[in-house]
Every structure is written in C-alpha cells, then in structure tokens.
C-alpha positions as CSV (number, residue, x, y, z in Angstrom):
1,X,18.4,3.3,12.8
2,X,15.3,3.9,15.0
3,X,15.6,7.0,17.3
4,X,12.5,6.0,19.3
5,X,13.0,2.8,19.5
6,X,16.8,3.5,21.3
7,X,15.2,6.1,23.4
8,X,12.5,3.9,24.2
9,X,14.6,0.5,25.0
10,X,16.6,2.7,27.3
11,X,14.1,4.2,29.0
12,X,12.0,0.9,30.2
13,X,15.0,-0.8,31.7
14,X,15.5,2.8,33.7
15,X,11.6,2.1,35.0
16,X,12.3,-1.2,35.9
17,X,15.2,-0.6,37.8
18,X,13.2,2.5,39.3
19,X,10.8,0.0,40.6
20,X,8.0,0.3,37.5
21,X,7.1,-3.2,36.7
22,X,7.2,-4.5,32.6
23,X,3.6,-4.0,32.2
24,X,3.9,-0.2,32.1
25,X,4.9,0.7,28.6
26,X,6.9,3.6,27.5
27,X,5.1,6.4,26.0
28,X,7.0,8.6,24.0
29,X,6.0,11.0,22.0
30,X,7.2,14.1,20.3
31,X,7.3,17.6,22.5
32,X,5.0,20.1,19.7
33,X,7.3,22.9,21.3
34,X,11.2,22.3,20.8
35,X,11.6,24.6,24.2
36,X,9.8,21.5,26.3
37,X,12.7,18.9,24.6
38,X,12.4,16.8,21.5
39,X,11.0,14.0,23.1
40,X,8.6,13.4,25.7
41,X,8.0,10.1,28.6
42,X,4.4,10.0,29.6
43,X,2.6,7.1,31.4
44,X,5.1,7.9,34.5
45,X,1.7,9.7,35.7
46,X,-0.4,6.8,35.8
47,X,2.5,4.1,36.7
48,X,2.7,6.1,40.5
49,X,-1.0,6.7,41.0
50,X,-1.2,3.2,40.4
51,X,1.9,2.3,42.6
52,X,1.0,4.7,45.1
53,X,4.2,7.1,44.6
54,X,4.7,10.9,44.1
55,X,4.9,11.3,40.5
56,X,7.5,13.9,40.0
57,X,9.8,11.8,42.6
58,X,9.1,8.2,40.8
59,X,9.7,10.4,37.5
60,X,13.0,11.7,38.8
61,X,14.2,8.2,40.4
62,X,13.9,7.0,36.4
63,X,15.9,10.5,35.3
64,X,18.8,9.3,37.2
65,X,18.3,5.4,35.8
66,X,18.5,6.2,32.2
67,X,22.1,5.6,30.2
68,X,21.9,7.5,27.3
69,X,24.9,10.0,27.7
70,X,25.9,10.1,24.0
71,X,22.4,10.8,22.9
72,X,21.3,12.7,25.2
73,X,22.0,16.1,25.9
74,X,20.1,17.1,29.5
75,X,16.8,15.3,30.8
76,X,14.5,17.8,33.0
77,X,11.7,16.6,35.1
78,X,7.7,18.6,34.9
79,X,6.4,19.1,38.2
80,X,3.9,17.0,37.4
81,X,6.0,14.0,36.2
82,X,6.6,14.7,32.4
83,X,10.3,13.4,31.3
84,X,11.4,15.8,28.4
85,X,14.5,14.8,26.5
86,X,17.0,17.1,24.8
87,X,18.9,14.9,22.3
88,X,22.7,16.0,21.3
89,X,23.2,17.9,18.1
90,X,26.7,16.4,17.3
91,X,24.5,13.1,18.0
92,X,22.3,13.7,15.3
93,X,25.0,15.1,12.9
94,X,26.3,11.9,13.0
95,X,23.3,9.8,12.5
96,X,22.4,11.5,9.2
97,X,25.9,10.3,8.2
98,X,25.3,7.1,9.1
99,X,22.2,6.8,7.3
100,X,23.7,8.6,4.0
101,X,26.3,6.6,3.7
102,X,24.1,3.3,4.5
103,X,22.3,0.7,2.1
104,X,17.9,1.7,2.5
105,X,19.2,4.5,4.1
106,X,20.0,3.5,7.7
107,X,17.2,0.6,8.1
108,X,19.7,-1.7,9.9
109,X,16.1,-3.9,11.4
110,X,17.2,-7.5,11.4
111,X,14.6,-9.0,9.5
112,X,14.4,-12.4,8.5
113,X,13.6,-12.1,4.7
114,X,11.0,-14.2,3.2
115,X,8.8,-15.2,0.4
116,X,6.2,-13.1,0.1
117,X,2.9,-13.1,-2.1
118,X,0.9,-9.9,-2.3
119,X,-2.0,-10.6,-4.3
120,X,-3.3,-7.5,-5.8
121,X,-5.3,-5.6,-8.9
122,X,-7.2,-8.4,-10.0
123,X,-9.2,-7.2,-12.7
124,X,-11.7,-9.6,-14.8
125,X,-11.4,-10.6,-18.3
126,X,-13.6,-8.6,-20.7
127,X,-14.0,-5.9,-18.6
128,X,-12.3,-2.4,-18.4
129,X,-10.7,-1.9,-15.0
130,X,-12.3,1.2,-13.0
131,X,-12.3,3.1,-10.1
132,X,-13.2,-0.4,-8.3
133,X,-9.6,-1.3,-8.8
134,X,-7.7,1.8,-8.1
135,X,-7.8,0.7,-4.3
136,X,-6.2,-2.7,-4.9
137,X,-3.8,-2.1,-7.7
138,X,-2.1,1.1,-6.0
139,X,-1.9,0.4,-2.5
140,X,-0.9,-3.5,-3.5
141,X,2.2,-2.1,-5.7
142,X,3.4,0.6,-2.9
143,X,3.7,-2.3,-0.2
144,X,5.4,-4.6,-3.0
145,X,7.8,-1.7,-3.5
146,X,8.5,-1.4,0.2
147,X,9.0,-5.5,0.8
148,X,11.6,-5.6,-1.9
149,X,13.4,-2.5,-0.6
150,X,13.9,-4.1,2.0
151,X,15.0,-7.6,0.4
152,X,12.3,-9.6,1.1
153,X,11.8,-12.3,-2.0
154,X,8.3,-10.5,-3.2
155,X,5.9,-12.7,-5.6
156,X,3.5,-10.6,-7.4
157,X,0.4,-11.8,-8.4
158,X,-2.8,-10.5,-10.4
159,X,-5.6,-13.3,-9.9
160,X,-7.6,-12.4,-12.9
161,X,-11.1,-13.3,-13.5
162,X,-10.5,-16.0,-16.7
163,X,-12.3,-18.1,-16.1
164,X,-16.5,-19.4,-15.8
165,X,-19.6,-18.8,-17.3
166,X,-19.5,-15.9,-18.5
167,X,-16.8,-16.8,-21.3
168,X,-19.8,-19.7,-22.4
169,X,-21.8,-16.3,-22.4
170,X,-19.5,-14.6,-24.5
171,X,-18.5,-17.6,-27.0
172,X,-22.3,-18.0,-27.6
173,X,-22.5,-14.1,-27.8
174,X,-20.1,-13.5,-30.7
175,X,-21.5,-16.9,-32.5
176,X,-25.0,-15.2,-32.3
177,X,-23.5,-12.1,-33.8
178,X,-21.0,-13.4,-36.0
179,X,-18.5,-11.7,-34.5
180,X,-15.4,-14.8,-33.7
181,X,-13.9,-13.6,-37.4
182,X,-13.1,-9.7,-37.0
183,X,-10.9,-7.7,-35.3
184,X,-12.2,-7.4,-31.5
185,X,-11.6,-4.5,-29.1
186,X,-12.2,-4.5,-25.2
187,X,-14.3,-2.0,-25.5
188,X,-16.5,-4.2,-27.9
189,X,-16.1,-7.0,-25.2
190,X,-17.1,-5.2,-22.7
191,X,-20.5,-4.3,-24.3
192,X,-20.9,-7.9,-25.6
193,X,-20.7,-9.1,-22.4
194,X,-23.7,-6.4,-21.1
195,X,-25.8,-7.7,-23.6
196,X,-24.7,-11.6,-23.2
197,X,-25.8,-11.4,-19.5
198,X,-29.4,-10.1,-20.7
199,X,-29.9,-12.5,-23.3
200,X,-28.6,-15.2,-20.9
201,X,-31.6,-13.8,-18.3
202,X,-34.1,-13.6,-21.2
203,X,-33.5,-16.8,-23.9
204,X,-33.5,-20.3,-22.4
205,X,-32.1,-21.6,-25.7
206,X,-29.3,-19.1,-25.7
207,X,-28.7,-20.5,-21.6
208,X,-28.1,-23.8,-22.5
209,X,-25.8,-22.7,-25.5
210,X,-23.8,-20.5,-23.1
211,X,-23.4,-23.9,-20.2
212,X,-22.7,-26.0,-23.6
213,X,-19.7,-24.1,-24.6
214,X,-18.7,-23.7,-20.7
215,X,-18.7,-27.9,-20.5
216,X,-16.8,-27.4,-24.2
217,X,-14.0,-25.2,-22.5
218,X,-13.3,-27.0,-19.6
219,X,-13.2,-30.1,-21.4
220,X,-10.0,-27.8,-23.5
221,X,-12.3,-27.9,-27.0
222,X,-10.0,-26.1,-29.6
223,X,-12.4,-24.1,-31.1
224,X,-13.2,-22.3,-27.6
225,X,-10.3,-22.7,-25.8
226,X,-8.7,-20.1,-28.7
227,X,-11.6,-17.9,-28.2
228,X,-11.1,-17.9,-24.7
229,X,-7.5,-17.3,-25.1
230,X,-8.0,-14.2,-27.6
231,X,-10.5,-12.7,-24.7
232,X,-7.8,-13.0,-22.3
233,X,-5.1,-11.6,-24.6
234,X,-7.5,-8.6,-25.5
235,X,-8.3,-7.6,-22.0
236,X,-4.8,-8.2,-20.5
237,X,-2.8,-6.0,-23.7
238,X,-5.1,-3.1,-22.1
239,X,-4.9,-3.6,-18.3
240,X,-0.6,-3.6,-19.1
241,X,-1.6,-0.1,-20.6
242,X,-2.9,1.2,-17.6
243,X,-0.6,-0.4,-15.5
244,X,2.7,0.9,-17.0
245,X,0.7,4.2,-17.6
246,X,0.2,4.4,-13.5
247,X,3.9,3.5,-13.4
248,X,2.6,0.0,-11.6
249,X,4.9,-3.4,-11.9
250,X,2.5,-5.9,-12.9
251,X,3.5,-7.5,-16.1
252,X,1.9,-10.8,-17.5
253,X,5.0,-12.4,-16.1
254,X,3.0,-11.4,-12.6
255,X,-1.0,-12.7,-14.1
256,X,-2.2,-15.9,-12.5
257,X,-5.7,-16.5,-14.2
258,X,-8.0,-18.1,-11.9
259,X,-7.9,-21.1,-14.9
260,X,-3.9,-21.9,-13.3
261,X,-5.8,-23.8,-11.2
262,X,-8.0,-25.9,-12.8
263,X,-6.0,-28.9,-13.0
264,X,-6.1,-29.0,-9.3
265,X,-9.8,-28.7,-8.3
266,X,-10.8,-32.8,-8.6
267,X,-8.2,-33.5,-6.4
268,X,-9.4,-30.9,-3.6
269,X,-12.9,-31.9,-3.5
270,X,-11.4,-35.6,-3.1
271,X,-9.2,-34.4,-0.5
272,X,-11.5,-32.3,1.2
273,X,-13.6,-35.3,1.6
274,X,-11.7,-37.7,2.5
275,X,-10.2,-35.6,5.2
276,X,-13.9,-35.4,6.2
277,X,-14.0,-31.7,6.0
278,X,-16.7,-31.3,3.0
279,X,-20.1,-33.2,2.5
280,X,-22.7,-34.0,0.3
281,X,-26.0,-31.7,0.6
282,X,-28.7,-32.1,-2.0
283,X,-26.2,-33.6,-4.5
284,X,-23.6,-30.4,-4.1
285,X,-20.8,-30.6,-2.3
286,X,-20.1,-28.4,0.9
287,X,-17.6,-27.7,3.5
288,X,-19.8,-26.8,6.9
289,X,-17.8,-24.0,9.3
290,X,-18.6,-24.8,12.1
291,X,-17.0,-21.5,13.5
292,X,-19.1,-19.4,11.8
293,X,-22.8,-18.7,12.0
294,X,-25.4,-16.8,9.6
295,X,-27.5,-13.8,11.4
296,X,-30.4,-17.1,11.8
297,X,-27.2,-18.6,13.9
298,X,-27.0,-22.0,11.3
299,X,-23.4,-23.1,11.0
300,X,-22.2,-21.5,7.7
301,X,-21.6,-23.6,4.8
302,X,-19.0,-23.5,1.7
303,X,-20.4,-25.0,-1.6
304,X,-16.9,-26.1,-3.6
305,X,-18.9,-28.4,-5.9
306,X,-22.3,-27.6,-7.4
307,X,-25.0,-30.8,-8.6
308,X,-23.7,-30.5,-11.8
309,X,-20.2,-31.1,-11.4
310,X,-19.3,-27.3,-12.2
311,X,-16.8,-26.1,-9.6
312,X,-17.0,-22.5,-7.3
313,X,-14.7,-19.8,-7.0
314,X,-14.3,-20.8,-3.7
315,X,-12.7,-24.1,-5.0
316,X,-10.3,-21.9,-6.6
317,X,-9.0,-19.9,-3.9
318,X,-8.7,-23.0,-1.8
319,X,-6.9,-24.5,-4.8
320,X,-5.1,-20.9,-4.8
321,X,-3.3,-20.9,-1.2
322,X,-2.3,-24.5,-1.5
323,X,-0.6,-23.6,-4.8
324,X,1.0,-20.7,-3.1
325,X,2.5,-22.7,-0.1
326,X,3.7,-25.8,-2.0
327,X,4.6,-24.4,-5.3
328,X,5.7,-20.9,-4.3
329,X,6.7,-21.9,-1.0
330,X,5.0,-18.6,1.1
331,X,5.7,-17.6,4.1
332,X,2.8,-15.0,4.2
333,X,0.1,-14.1,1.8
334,X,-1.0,-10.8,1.6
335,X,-4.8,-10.3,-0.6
336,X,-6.0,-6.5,-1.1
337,X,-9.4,-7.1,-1.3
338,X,-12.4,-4.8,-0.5
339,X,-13.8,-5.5,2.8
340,X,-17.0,-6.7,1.5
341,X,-15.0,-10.1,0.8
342,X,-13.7,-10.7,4.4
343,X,-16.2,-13.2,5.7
344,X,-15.7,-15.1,2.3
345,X,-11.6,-14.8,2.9
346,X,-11.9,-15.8,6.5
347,X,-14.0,-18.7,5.6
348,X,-11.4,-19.7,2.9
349,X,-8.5,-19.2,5.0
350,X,-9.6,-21.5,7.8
351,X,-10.9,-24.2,5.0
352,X,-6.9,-23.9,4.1
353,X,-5.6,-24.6,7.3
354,X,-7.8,-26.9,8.6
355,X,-7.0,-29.2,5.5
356,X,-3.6,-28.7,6.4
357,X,-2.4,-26.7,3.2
358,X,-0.8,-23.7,4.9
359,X,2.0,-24.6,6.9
360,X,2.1,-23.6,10.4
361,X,4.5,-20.9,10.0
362,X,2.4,-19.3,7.0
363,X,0.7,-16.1,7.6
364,X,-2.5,-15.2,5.4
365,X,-3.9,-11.4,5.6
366,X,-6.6,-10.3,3.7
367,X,-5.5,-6.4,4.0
368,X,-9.2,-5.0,3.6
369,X,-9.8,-1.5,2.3
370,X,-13.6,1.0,2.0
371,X,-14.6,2.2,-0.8
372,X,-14.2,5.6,-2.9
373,X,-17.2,8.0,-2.3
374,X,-18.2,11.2,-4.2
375,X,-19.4,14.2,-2.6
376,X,-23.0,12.8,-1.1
377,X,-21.2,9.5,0.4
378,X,-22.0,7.0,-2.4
379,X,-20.0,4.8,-4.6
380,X,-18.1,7.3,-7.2
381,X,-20.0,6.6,-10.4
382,X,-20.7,8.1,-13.3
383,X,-24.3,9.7,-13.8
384,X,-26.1,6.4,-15.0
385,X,-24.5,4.6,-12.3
386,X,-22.1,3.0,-14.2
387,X,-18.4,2.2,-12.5
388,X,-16.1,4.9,-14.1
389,X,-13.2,3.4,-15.8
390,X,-9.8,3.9,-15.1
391,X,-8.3,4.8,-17.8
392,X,-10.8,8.3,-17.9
393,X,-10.2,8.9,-14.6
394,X,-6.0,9.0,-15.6
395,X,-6.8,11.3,-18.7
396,X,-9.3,13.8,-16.2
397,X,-6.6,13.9,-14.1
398,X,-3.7,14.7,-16.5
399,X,-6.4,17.4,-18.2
400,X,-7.0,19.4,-15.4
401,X,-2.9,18.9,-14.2
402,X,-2.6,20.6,-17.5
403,X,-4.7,23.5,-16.7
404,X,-2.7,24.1,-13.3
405,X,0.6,24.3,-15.0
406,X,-0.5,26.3,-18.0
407,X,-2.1,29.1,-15.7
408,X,1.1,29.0,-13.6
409,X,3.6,28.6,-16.6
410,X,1.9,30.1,-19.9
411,X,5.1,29.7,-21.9
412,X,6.1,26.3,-21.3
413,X,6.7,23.9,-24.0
414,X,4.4,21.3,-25.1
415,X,6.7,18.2,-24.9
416,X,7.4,19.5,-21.2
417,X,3.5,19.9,-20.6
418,X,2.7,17.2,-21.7
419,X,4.9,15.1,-19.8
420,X,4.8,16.8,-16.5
421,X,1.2,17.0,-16.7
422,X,1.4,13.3,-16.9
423,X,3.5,12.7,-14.2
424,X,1.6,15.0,-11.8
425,X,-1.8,13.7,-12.8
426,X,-1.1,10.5,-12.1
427,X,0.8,10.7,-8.8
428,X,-2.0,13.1,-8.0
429,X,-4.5,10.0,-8.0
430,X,-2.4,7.6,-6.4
431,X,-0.7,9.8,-3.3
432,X,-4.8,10.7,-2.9
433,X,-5.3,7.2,-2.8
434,X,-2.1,6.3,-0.5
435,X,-2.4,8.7,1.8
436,X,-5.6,7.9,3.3
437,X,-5.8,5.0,6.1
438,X,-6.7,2.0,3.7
439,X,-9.5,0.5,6.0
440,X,-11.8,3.7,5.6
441,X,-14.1,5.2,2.6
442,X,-12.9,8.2,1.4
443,X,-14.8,11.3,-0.7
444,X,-13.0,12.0,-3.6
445,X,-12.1,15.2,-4.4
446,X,-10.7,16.8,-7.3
447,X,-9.5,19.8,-5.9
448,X,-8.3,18.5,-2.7
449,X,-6.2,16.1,-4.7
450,X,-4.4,18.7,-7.3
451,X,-3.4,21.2,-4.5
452,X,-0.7,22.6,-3.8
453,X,-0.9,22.6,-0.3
454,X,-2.1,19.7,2.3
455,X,-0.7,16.3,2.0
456,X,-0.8,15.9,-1.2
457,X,1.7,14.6,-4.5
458,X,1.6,18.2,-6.1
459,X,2.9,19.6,-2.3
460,X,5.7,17.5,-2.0
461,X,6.7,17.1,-5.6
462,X,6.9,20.9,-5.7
463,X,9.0,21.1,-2.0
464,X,11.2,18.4,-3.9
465,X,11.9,20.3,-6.9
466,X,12.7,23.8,-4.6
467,X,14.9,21.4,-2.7
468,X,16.9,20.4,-5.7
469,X,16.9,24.0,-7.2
470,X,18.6,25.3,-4.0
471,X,21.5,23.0,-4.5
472,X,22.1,23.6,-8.1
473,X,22.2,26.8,-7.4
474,X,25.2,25.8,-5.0
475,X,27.0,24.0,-7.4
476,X,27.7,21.9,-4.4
477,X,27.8,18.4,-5.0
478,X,27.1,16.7,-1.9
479,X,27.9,13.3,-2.9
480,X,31.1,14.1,-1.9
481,X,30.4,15.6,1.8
482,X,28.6,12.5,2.5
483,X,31.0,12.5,5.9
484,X,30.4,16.7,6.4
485,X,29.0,17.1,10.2
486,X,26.0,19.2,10.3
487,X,26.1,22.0,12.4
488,X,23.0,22.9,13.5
489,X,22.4,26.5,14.0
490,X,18.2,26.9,14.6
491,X,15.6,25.0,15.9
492,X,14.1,24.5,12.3
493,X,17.1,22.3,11.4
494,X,17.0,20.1,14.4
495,X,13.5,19.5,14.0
496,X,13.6,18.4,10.4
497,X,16.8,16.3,11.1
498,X,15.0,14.4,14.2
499,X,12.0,13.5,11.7
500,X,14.9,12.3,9.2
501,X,15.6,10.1,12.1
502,X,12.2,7.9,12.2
503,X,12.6,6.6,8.9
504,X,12.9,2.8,9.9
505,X,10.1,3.4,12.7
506,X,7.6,4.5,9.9
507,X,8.8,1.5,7.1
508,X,8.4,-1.1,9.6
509,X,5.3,0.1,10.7
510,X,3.7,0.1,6.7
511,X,4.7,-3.5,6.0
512,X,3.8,-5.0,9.9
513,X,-0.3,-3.7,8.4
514,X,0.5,-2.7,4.9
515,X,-0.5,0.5,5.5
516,X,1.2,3.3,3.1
517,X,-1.0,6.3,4.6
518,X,1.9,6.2,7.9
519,X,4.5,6.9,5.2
520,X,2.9,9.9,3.5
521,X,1.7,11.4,6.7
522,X,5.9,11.5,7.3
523,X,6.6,12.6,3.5
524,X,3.9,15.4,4.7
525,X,5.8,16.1,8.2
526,X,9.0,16.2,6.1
527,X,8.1,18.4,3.5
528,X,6.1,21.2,5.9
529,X,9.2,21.0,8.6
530,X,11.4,21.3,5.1
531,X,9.1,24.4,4.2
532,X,9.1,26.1,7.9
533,X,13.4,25.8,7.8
534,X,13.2,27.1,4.5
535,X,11.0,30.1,5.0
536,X,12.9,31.0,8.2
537,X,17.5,30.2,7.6
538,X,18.7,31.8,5.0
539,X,20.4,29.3,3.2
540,X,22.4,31.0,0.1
541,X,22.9,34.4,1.1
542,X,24.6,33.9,4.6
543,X,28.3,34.7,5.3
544,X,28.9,32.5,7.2
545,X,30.6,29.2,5.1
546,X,30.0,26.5,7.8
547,X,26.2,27.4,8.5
548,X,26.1,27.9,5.0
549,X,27.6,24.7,3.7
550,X,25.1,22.5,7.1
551,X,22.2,23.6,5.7
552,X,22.8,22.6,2.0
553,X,23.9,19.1,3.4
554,X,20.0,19.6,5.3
555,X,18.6,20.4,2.0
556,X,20.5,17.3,0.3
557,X,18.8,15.3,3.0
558,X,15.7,16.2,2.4
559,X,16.2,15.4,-1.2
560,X,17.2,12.1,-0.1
561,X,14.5,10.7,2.0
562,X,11.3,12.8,-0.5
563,X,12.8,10.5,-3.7
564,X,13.4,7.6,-1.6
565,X,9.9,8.1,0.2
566,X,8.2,8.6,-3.1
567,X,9.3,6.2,-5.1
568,X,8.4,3.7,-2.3
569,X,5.0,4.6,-2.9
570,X,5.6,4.1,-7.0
571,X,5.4,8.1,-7.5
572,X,7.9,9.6,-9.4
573,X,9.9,12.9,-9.0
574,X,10.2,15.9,-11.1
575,X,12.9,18.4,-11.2
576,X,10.9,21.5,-12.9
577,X,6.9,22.8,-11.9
C-alpha cells in the first residue's frame, strides 16, 4: 500500500472538480509538527494566484471535494491556504495488519515483471579489486536484491576484463621469467602485470612477443589459451572471496568475460557495414555519430575495428547488448559504471539501436555514480597513490569494529568478537556506501562510518537489536497477534506507524533510478522515530495491558520493516552489540 499516493489520487480529482486544472500537481508533504496534521497540501497557494482566486476559499472549495472519510479523520484549512490532514488511527491500525499479514510487506504496485540485466562489479583479470569497485559491486547487488523482491526475473552479470593485450603481456611475462610451471598467486599476477606493462613500453622485442601470443590466443592456441584460462581462474577464486565475504551474490554462474563474445565480433563489423552505419578510415573501421560532437565540434567517431584486424572494447559491448536482447531476451539493461564512462555508454547505446539490436521496448541505463574521496577531495589512495584494495579496506574495517566492541564489551568472547566484528565492519562499508546519493563523490570517513549515531549501519543495527530485546523480554510472540489492532496512545506511535506506511512509495522510487540512498534515508527516519517512541512510552512497565500489549506489536513492526529494509540493501542483522 502507498499512503501518499491514496491521499494524493484523492486529492487531485477534489482540485479538478474545485475548478484547478490537471496541470497543477499535488504537493504533499509531511507536517514536521503532528499538531498541524500528518500531512500537508501545498501548491493550492500558487494554483489561485495563478487563477485569480482567494486562496483560503479555492483551498476550502477542495476541503469539501475530497472523499476520504475512512482515512481521514478531520481536514482544517490555514488562513493562508494550507490543507492539513489528520489521518484515522483505527485507519492506520488496520493498514499495519494488512501489510503484516501481506507477501513484500504490503507492496500490492501492479508491476509488470520483467527480465532484467544489471550489470555490475566488473573487476579485470589479474588485478585485485579495490576501492574503484566498491561503488559498482555494492550499490549493483542492493538494487538486484530489491528487483527480485519484488519478482522481477533478475540476470546478474559481472563483465570481467578477460580478455586483450594484456594477457599477450602476461604470457610473454611469465615465459621471460620462467614462471608458466609454479604455483601462481594473484598477488604475483598482479605485480607481473606492473612490470609486463613497463617492459612492453621499454623492449620492442618483448612488444612484438606480447601482440604474437595475443594473435596466438585469439586464434584458441592450446598452449595460451590454458594460460589464459589459469589467469582467469586465479583472479576469479579471489574476487568470489571478497564477494561472499561482503555478503554479495555474484557467483561464476553470474561472470560473463568480455571473451563470451568473441565469436560474435566478425559478424558485427559485417553487419555494421552493411547496414551502412560504420566505415573505413585509414584502413580502421569506424562508426561516425553523427549526434555527437568533440569540444573542436567534428562529428564523433567509434573505432570497432583497428588496421590490424584486432577488435575494440567498443566492439564488445556492442556485441554485449545484442547478446543481452536476443539471447537473454532484456527488457532493460541496467550498467553501474562510473560516470567517467557515460559519453562512451551513450555512444554505444545509440550504435545498438540504431543497428536495430535493442528492441523498441528495451530500456538501457547506464546508472552513473562519483567517486570516493579522502579528506582533501581526491581519489582515496594509499600514500604512493596506489588504488587501495578491497580486501584491506574489509580487514581495516572489521579491526577497528573490533576496537568499538571490545571498549564497550571487555568480556565478550572471542568467537562472538570475531563474528560480530565481521558483520559490523562490513555493513559499516557498504550502508556508508548505500546511503549516499549514487551520482555524487563522497569523503570517506572512518569515524563517520562506525558511529553509533547519524545514518549509519552501526545506528540501526543497534536500534534493531534494542527492538528485538524488548520483545524477548515480553515473551510475546507476535506471530500470532498478526490481526491485534494497535491502539495508539501518543503521538510518537502514530508518527512511527505513518512512516511504516511509505514503504512501497520509497521501493518504487529506488528501482524507477536505482537509487538505494532513498531507502536508508527511511531506515534512518524509522530508526530515530523508533528511538524518540522509545525514549518517551514506557513500554514494559505500564499497567495498562492494552497500551502495553499496542506498543509491543509497534516494536514487532519496527523489527519487521529494519530486517526487511536491511537485508534489501545486502546488510545483515544482529541480535547482540
């Protein structure tokens, strides 16, 4: 169910019929003092000034117009136009019922499900993910977790890097260092392949060794195509690590090397010519974009081919989408990609559809997101400049989660430590990560992100596990008073129920621009309204068995939508901190 969206329905037809024409949209928003209402109608103001009409009497003439008897309790009218609505408590009682006892807890949107792609980590072969990839992987993961909650058919893919020179680099590499015959760890990779690239700069011999075993490996030579394969198996064992570690989904069931597509990439340059969309320029071959223009104003080119036959990564993402429409039959693509790739996406996508491989009813997103700062607003690096990895950012986090629980909890045990530590560490990083809006750069801050106050994991983690001690300390099991009417009793209750209330408003609003931040900002709400009722009704010590036994069903609630919330995002709960 969607409070505001009721409210709001109701309240345009009552504009309409009060003479407001459909171009003014209602504005409702949330009264920040219960005594004003629960909800408030602006844009009545500007409607009359517009139409020439007292304000307060235009706003009155809509009072009388709006049917919503059973939701709402009284309607009163500012003397400057303001609507304020007073919603029914029984009303709301009931609702919470309804969305207790209902599958995704009351979402009851009639969506029509789809296949959906989401495209997201994509980390390269002999590398160690880092920071670089945090972005991606954990805001890619939240919004697959929300599509299938919601039944959509999701396919997850991780486009890894497998693919290109660099593997002639690295072939050549371990042959020079007589390497191919022992045991190889990514970290070894990943330093071969620092000093491959400067040897590669430095030894023209060593070049032409490297583009020999490239030619040797697309042409499926034995010898390198098991090389190649031992790279990929190397690097992938370790990013499945890190993934299960951050309590991600990817498996290799989910990795689509960048190599899937090789067998297609001929066939698209044929096509693309035929269809008279690429050219020939200086023996490469190119798709012009006419659309778009360079700073000089020249019409911006695509190279998909180069003079020596070797194709682009461009050719491979056009070979990409078509794969995704025909073979995995799409209806909308989703890429988390920094934003420093959105010219190159947008120049892809319309290279796609203009060679008719996205059907019409296909919807590509590149779902752009900034980049993670440190404290002077640069790219967070280590000293030497280097991209931290990933897996020492987990193992800092989990240290100094450590720290926080031993200085609050000096007796606990270590198999507890350690694996709440864990838990908060990690859900640390990625509600930091969630919660801000994806599109910005962000400073990261340690402290800021372990608090135990502010929106942050270690806030509502510990707000969920004071929730669930107050009810074991009932002994009430509320599974079975799923049908129990509240009855509210203070102004704290009512707000936190209303806010229980915009559930599906906030869900549909992450997966319409994949943006999680909107549903941590209402985990936030949630857990300080949970906080203020908390501090303020005495929940376990009153007499009086019905108020008693409402706000326990409250707390149950709020138990309810913090796990659901949570583990929507890919966080998990804890029930001791």
């Amino acid at each position: 169910m969607n409070i505001k969206k009721i409210l709001s329905e109701n309240i345009q037809k009552a504009m309409i019929e009060s003479g407001i024409p459909l171009e003014y949209d209602v504005i409702l928003r949330k009264c920040k003092k219960i005594k004003f209402g629960h909800y408030q109608v602006n844009g009545i103001i500007s409607a009359a000034v517009k139409l020439n009409k007292n304000p307060k009497e235009l706003a009155i003439k809509v009072r009388k117009n709006i049917n919503l008897k059973n939701i709402i309790k009284k309607i009163e009218v500012s003397s400057l136009g303001f609507i304020n609505i007073f919603i029914k408590k029984q009303w709301i009682s009931k609702q919470i019922n309804l969305l207790l006892n209902a599958s995704k807890l009351g979402i009851l949107n009639k969506i029509k499900f789809k296949n959906i792609v989401i495209d997201y980590s994509s980390p390269n072969i002999a590398k160690e993910m880092h920071v670089g990839h945090l972005r991606s992987t954990i805001i890619g993961d939240s919004i697959v977790r929300i599509l299938i909650f919601l039944g959509h058919n999701v396919i997850k893919v991780n486009h890894i890097g497998d693919w290109g020179t660099q593997f002639g680099m690295l072939i050549a590499f371990l042959e020079f260092k007589q390497q191919n015959k022992k045991k190889i760890f990514l970290s070894d990779l990943n330093q071969f392949y620092k000093e491959a690239q400067i040897k590669y700069n430095k030894d023209i011999t060593f070049a032409k060794k490297s583009r020999k075993y490239v030619v040797k490996l697309q042409n499926n030579d034995p010898f390198c195509i098991k090389i190649w394969k031992k790279f990929v198996q190397i690097t992938m064992n370790y990013n499945y690590f890190l993934y299960k570690k951050l309590n991600v989904l990817l498996t290799s069931k989910n990795t689509f090397g960048e190599s899937t597509y090789n067998y297609m990439l001929p066939k698209i340059v044929l096509d693309l010519k035929k269809k008279g969309l690429a050219i020939n320029s200086n023996g490469a071959i190119v798709v012009p974009i006419k659309k778009l223009k360079n700073k000089n104003g020249t019409t911006m080119a695509i190279v998909i081919q180069k003079k020596d036959g070797g194709y682009l990564y461009a050719t491979t993402d056009i070979a990409c989408i078509k794969y995704r429409c025909k073979i995995l039959k799409a209806d909308r693509i989703i890429y988390y990609v920094d934003s420093r790739q959105s010219q190159y996406l947008q120049q892809i996508f319309l290279i796609a559809k203009k060679a008719n491989y996205v059907p019409f009813h296909v919807k590509l997103e590149h779902h752009m997101f900034g980049m993670i700062l440190n404290n002077n607003n640069k790219p967070f690096k280590t000293r030497t400049g280097e991209n931290i990895k990933l897996k020492v950012l987990i193992e800092e986090s989990i240290i100094r989660s450590k720290k926080i629980i031993l200085k609050k909890n000096p007796m606990i045990k270590k198999n507890e430590l350690e694996n709440l530590s864990s838990v908060i560490g990690i859900s640390a990083i990625k509600y930091s990560e969630l919660s801000k809006n994806r599109i910005t750069n962000y400073i990261f801050n340690w402290d800021e992100m372990l608090s135990l106050n502010g929106n942050t994991a270690p806030y509502i983690q510990y707000a969920y596990v004071r929730a669930k001690s107050i009810l074991l300390k009932s002994k009430i099991n509320f599974n079975n008073f799923t049908t129990f009417e509240i009855n509210f009793s203070s102004d704290y209750e009512i707000n936190l129920a209303i806010n229980f209330l915009e559930f599906e408003e906030v869900i549909l609003k992450v997966i319409k621009n994949g943006t999680p931040h909107i549903l941590c900002n209402w985990l936030y709400k949630i857990t300080t309204l949970f906080s203020n009722f908390y501090e303020n009704c005495n929940i376990l010590n009153i007499k009086n068995d019905l108020i008693k036994i409402s706000r326990l069903k409250i707390v149950f609630t709020t138990i309810k939508f913090l796990k659901t919330g949570l583990n929507l995002l890919g966080i998990k709960t804890i029930n001791k901190m």
